[in-house]
N, C-alpha and C positions, 0 to 999 in steps of 0.2 A: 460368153459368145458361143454361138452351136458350132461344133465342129464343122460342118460342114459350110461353112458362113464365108463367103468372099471376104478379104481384107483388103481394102487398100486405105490406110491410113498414114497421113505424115505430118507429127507434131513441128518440123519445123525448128528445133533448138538451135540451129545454125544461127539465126539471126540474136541469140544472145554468145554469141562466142565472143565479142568485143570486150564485155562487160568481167569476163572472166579471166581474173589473173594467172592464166596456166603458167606463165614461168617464175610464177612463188609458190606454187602450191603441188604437192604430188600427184602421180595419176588416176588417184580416187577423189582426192579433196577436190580435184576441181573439176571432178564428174558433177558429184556433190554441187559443187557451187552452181554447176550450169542448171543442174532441176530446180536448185531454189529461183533461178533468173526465170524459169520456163511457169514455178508456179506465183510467180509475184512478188518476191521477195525484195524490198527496196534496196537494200544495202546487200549483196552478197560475198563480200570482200570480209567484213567487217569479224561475223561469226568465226573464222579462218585467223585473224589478225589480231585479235583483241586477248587474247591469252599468253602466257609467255611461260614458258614450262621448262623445267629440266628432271625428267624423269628417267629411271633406266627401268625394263622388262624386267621382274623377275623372272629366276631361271637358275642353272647351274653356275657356282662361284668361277669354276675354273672354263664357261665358256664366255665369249666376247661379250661387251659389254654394248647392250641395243639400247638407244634412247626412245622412248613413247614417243614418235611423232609422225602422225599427228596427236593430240592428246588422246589420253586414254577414252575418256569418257567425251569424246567430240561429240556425238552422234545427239546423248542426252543433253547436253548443253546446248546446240542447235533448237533441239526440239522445243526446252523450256525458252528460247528468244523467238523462236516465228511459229511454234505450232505445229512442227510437220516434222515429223518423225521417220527416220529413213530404217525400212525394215528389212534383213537379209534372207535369204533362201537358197538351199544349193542347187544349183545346176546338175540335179543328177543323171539327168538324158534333154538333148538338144531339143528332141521335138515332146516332152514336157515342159519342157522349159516355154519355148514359143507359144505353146498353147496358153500360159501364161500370162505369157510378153502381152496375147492378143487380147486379152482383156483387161489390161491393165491401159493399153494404146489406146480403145476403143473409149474407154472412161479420161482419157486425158493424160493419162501419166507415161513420162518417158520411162525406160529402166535401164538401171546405171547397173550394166555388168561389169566383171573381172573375169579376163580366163589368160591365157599364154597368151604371152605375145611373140612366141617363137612361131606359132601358128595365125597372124594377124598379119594381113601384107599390105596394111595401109602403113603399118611400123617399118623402121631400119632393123630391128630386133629381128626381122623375119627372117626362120630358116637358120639362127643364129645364138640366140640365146633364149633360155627358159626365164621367165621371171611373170610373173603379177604385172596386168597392166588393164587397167579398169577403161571403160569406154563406154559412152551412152545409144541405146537404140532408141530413137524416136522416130521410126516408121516402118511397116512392114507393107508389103503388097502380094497376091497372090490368093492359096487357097487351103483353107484348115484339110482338105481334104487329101492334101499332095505337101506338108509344111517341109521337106526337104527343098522344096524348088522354091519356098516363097524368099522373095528380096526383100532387103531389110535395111532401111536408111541408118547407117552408122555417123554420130557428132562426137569427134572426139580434140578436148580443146587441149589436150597436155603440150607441152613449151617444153623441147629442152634437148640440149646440143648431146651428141652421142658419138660414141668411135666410129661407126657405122655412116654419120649423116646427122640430118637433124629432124626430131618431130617438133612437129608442125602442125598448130588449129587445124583441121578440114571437118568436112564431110563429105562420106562415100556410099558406097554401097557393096553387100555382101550379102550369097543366099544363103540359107543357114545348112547346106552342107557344106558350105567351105569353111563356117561357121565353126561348123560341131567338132572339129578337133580341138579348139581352144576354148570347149568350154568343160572339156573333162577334168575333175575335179573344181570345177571354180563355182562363183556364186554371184547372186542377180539380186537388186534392190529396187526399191519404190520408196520415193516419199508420199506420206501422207498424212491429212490431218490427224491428229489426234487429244479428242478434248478434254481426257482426265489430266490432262502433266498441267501443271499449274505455270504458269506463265512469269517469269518477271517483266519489272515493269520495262518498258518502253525502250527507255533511254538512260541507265545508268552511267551517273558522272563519270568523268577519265578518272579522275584522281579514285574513284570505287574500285574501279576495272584495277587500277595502279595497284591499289592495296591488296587488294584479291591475288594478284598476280605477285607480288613481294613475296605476301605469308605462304604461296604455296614453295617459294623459291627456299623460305628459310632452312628444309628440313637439310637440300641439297648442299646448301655452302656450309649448314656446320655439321654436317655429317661425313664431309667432306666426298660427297658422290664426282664431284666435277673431275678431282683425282682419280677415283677411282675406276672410271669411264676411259683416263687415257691409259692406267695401267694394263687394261688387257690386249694390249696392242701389241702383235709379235712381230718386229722388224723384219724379221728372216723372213714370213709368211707371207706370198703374194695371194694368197686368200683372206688373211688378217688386212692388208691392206686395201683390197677389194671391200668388205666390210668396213672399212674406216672412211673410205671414198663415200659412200653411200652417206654412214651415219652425217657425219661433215657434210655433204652435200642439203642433206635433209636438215640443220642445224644452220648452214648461212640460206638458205630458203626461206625457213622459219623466220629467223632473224630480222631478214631483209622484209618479209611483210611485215611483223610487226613494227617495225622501224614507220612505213608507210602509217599504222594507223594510228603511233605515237604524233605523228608528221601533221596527220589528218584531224587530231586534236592537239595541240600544242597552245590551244589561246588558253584551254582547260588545264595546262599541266605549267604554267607559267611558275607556280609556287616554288615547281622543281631545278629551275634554271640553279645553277652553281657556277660562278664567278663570271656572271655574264653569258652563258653558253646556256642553248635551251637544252633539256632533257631529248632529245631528239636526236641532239648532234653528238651529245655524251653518249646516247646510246647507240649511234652510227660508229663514232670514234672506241668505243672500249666494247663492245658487241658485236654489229652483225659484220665490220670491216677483216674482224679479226676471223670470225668464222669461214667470211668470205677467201679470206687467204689459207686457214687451212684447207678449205672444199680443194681449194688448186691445188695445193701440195700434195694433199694424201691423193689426190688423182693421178697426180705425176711420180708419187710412188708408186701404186698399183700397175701401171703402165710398165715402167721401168724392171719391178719386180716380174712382172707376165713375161717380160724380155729376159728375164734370166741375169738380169743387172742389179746390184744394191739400191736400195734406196736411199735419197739424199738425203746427211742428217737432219738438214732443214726442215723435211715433214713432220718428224717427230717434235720438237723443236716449236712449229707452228701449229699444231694442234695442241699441246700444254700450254703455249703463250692464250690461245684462244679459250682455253676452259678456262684460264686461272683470271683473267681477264674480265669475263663475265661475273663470276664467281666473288673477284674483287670488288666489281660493280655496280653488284648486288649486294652486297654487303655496307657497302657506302650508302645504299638509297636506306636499307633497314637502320642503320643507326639515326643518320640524318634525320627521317621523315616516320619511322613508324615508334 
């Protein structure tokens, strides 16, 4: 587009906000999700749901222990199920960036940024906390020639309760000078087609997806990572438990969607039923339940710890029951079924 080229363009993503699980998915994955709804994507839950991982970040032994999630290799795994490849790029000044944005809008595509969301005042974060918080621009108005004053339709579907209040699906708007403080140091993406990555097929079985997802489990439970995940957890540290908040948090998230698309194929995984009970409820009940009670605990630790108060032993206590649980669970399905 020529610099100097009037813009008023507005893709509109609003009208797939419905479609997009924000309160199981983090603030990128279901940026993510919403591009694939905006470029036609049937199923956009599915991609997000259908993996089951327990990975930790390499890193330093003596620092805290980060689990991969979303998976590591999400982005290429997307790309080989629908085609369309999401690509990053840094945000190294606001009005390169937009000049960007404007041709990228003009061809049809939204772009899924990341910057502060201490500088974002559609967030509770505003003004309050530094952190990563992705959000989609699907519309800009105004004029390449003056790109500090142009207005910029922001869709941002993320779900999810906070000390502060709660975010909340909307969309709004913002000119990209109020913009350009959260986008220092962050980074902007597109999807798009791409025809070399070879495609699988269609619609692999549950029970494929099931085995897929086992054998990546196996290295975890007899390497014994699940332990070693709650080991680096420092009681004493209201920073360690801030970090365990999160990780937890991100882990019955996970949990809880895949549970949804165990749920959404269950006639397919019928083989796995154990003593009358579907694989679904087994993995509600020894999974994503347990996750879900540590996410609370180690929240009400961190809380309690920020206050200058111990934490209850019960958190620690429900984050071990929670990893070893899984851990056991997964080890039950590998003997059983593989």
């Amino acid at each position: 587009m020529h610099n100097s080229a009037p813009l008023d363009v507005g893709l509109s993503c609003a009208t797939h906000l419905a479609r997009v699980p924000g309160a199981l998915l983090d603030c990128v994955s279901d940026d993510l999700s919403l591009l694939l709804a905006h470029h036609g994507v049937r199923d956009i839950e599915e991609p997000f749901s259908v993996d089951w991982r327990f990975d930790l970040q390499e890193g330093s032994p003596e620092g805290p222990a980060r689990v991969l999630l979303p998976v590591a290799d999400l982005e290429e795994r997307i790309a080989a199920r629908t085609g369309l490849l999401l690509t990053w790029h840094a945000a190294q000044d606001a009005v390169g960036a937009v000049r960007d944005w404007a041709d990228h809008l003009a061809a049809g595509r939204p772009v899924l940024v990341v910057g502060d969301a201490h500088h974002l005042p559609w967030l509770p974060y505003h003004g309050r906390e530094h952190m990563d918080h992705g959000f989609v621009v699907d519309g800009a108005h105004g004029s390449l020639r003056h790109p500090q004053d142009l207005v910029l339709d922001v869709t941002d579907p993320y779900d999810n309760a906070t000390r502060w209040g709660a975010c909340a699906p909307l969309s709004t708007t913002i000119t990209l000078a109020d913009l350009a403080p959260a986008l220092d140091g962050g980074r902007w993406g597109v999807l798009q087609k791409v025809q070399d990555i070879p495609r699988e097929k269609e619609d692999p079985s549950a029970s494929e997806c099931l085995t897929e997802n086992l054998l990546a489990l196996r290295p975890a439970v007899k390497n014994n990572t699940y332990k070693q995940f709650c080991e680096s957890l420092d009681e004493r540290s209201p920073a360690s438990w801030d970090h365990y908040s999160l990780q937890t948090w991100l882990l019955a998230r996970s949990r809880a969607l895949h549970s949804r698309w165990l749920t959404a194929r269950a006639r397919e995984l019928s083989e796995f039923e154990r003593n009358g009970e579907s694989l679904p409820a087994l993995f509600d009940a020894h999974v994503a339940e347990p996750w879900k009670r540590a996410a609370q605990s180690c929240y009400l630790a961190s809380r309690r710890t920020a206050a200058g108060k111990g934490a209850p032993p019960s958190a620690r206590e429900s984050l071990e029951r929670a990893a070893a649980s899984e851990a056991e669970f997964a080890d039950a399905l590998f003997r059983h079924f593989l």
